[in-house]
VORO-84443 format. One record per residue (C-alpha): residue number from 1; z, x, y. Coordinates in steps of 0.25 Angstrom, whole numbers, m for minus. Each point is the difference from the previous one (the first is absolute). Example, Ala and Ser with C-alpha at 12.3 -4.5 7.8 and 13.67 -1.06 7.14 Angstrom:
# VORO-84443
pt seq: 1; pz: 31; px: 49; py: m18
pt seq: 2; pz: m2; px: 6; py: 14
//
This chain:
# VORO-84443
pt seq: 1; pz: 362; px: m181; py: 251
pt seq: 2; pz: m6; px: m8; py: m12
pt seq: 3; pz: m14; px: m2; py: m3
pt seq: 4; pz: m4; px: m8; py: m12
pt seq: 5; pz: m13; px: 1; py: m6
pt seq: 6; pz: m8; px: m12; py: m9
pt seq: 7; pz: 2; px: 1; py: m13
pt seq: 8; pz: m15; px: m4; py: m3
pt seq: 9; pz: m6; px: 9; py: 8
pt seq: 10; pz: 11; px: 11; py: 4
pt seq: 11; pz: m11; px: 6; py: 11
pt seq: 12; pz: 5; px: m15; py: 8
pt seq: 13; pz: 13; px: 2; py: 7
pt seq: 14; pz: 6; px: m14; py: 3
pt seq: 15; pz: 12; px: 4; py: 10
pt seq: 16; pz: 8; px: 8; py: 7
pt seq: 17; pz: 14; px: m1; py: 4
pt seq: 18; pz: 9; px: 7; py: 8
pt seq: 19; pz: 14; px: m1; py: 2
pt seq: 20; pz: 7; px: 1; py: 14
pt seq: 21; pz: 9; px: 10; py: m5
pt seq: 22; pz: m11; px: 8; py: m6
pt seq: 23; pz: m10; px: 0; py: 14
pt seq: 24; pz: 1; px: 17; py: 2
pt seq: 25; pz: 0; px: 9; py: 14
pt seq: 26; pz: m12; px: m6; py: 8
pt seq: 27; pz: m10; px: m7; py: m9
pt seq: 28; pz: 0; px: m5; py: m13
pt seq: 29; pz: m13; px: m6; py: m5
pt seq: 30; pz: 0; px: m11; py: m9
pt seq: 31; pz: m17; px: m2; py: m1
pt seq: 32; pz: m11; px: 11; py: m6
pt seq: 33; pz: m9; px: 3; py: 12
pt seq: 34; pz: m11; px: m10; py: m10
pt seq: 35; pz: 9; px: m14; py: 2
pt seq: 36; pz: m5; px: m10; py: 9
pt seq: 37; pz: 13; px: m4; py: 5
pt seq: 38; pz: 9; px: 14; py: 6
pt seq: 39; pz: 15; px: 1; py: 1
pt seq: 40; pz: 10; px: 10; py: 3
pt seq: 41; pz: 15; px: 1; py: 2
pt seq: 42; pz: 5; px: 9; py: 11
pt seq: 43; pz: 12; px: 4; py: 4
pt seq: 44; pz: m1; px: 6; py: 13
pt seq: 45; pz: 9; px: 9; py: 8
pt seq: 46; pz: 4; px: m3; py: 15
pt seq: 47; pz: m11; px: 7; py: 9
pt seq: 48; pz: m11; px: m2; py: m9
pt seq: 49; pz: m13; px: m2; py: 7
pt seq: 50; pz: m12; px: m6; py: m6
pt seq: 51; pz: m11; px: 2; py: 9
pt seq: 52; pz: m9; px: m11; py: 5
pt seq: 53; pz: m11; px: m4; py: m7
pt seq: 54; pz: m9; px: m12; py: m5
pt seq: 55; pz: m7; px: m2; py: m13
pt seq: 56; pz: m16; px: 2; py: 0
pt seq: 57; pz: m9; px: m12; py: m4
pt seq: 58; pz: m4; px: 4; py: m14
pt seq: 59; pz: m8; px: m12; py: m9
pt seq: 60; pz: 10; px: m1; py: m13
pt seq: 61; pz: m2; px: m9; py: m11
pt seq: 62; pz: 8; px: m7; py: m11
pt seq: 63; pz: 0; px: m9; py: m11
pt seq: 64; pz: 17; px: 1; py: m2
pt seq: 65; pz: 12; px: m6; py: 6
pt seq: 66; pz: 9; px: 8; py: 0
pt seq: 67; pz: 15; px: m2; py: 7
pt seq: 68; pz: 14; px: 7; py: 3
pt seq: 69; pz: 14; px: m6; py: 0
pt seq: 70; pz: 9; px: 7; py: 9
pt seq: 71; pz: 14; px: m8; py: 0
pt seq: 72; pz: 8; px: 2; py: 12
pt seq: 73; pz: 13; px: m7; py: m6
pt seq: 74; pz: 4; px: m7; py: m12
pt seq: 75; pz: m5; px: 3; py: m13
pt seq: 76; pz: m13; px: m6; py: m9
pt seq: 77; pz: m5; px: 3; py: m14
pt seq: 78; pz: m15; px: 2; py: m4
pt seq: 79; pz: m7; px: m2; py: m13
pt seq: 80; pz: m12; px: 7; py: 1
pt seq: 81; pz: m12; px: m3; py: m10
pt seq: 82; pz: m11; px: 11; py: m5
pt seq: 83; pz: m15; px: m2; py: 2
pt seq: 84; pz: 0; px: m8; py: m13
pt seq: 85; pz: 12; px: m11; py: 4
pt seq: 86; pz: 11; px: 7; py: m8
pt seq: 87; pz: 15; px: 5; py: 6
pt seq: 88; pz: m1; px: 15; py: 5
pt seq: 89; pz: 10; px: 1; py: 9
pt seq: 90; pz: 14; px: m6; py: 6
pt seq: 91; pz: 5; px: 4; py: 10
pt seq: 92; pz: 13; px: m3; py: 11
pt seq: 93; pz: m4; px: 2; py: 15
pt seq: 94; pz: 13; px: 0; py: 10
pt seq: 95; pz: 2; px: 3; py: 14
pt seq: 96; pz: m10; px: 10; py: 5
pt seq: 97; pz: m10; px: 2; py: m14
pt seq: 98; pz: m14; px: m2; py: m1
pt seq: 99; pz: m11; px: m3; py: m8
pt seq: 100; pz: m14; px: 2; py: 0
pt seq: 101; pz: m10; px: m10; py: m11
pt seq: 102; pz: m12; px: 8; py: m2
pt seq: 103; pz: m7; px: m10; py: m11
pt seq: 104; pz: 7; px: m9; py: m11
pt seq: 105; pz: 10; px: m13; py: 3
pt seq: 106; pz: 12; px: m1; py: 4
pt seq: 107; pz: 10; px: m11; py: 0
pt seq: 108; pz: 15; px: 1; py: 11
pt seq: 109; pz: 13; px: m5; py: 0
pt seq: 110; pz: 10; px: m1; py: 11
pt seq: 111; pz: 12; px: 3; py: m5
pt seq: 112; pz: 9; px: m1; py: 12
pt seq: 113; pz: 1; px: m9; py: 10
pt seq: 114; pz: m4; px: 3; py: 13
pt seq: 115; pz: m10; px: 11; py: m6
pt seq: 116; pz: m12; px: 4; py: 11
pt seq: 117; pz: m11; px: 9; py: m3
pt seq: 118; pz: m14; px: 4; py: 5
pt seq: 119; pz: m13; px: m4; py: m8
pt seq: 120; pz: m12; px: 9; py: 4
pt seq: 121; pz: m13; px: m4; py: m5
pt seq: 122; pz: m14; px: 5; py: 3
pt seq: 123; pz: m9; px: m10; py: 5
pt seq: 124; pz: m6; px: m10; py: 4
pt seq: 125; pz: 7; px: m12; py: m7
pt seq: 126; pz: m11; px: m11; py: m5
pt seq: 127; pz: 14; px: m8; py: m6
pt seq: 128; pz: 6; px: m3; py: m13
pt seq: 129; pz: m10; px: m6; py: m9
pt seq: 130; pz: m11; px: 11; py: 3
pt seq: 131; pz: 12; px: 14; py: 1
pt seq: 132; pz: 7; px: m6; py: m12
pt seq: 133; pz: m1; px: m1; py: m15
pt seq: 134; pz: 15; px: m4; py: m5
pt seq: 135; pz: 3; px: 8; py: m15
//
């Protein structure tokens, strides 16, 4: 896994990412327990069983997007910008790799054909021009 810090205030972590082939016996979380939006890889056995459960209402707040990329086939390149607009970070995601955008920009690229992906983002959405300022 590979986190990447800002360069202006090296406390920020910007992302995470995890290749598929790095996701270890059971769970590999990609987000600090802090982060608004939580994801881990698993690789599970046959057998395994998660027991039943449900997440308690508990009132949470944010003043942050942030989003993950998890491409399922094909192959996409990201540029991704510190808090103060600069290139931090390039990356290439294939089949099975994710990303996780804590703070900073970011721009994508498809670069195959056919390419699909998941985009997870915390919510709610209010739409372009009040969730987006372009660098």
């Amino acid at each position: 896994m590979t986190k990447i810090y800002s360069n202006v205030d090296t406390t920020k972590l910007i992302l995470s990412e995890l290749k598929y082939s790095d996701i270890q016996d059971y769970r590999t979380d990609l987000s600090p327990d802090e982060e608004f939006l939580q994801v881990s890889g698993r690789r599970l056995s046959k057998g395994t069983l998660v027991p039943a459960h449900k997440h308690n209402s508990i009132d949470r707040k944010t003043d942050i997007t942030q989003e993950a990329w998890l491409v399922l086939k094909g192959k996409v390149k990201g540029i991704f910008y510190d808090l103060d607009d600069t290139i931090l970070h390039e990356s290439i995601l294939t089949d099975g790799d994710c990303i996780v955008l804590y703070r900073g920009g970011h721009s994508l690229e498809v670069l195959d054909e056919g390419t699909v992906f998941y985009e997870i983002k915390t919510g709610p959405y209010y739409g372009v021009d009040v969730d987006k300022e372009k660098i």
